[in-house]
N, C-alpha and C positions, 0 to 999 in steps of 0.2 A: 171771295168775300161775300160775307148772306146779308139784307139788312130788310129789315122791318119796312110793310109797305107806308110810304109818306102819307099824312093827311090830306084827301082832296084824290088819292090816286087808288085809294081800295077797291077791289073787284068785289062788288055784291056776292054775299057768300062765303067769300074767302079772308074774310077781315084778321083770323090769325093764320096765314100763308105769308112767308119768308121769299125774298126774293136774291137770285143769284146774279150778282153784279156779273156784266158783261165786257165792262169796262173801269178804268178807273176814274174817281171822278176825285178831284181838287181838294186837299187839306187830308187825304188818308197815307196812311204810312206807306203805301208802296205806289203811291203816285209819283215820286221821281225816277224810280226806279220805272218806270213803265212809258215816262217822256224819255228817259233815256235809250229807251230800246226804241221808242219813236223816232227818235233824233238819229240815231244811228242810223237807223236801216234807211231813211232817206238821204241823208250824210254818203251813205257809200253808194248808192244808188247813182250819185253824181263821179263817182269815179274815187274818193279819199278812201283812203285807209288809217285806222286809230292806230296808234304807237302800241305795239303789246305792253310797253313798261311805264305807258302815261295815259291813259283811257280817257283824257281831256283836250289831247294834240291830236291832229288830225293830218293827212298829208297828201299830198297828188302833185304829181310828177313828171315829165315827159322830159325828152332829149334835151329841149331848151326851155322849159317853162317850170316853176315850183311854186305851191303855192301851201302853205302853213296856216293854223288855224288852230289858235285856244279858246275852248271856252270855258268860262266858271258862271256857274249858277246860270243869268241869262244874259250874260254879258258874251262878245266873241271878238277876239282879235286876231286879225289874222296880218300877212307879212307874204308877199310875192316879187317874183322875178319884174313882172312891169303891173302896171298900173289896168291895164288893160282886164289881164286875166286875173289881177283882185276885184275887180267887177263882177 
């Protein structure tokens, strides 16, 4: 994504120079799509895995512990073996 330098941030000189987004920034079309890979990749970092047939259920596991986790938009519910480990 390119966009136009903002008023107040022009580089002397360069006042028609485009600039190349780094990142995404809030209200653009592929800003959910880029928390969602954010989300993720710290989501599995804790040990869950997303359901291949539900990319909003999340899961992790061990011999005696489970612990479940939906989220929609910014809301998350999750559901575990004790109380402890939905902590």
């Amino acid at each position: 994504m390119y966009m136009e330098q903002p008023d107040g941030f022009k580089v002397p000189g360069k006042d028609d120079w485009v600039m190349k987004l780094m990142k995404s920034i809030y209200g653009m079309k592929q800003a959910s799509h880029i928390w969602n890979l954010t989300f993720n990749k710290a989501i599995e970092s804790l040990g869950f895995k997303r359901l291949p047939c539900e990319w909003c259920v999340y899961l992790r596991h061990s011999r005696s512990r489970m612990v479940i986790f939906v989220i929609h938009v910014d809301d998350i519910i999750s559901a575990s073996t004790s109380p402890a480990e939905n902590q």
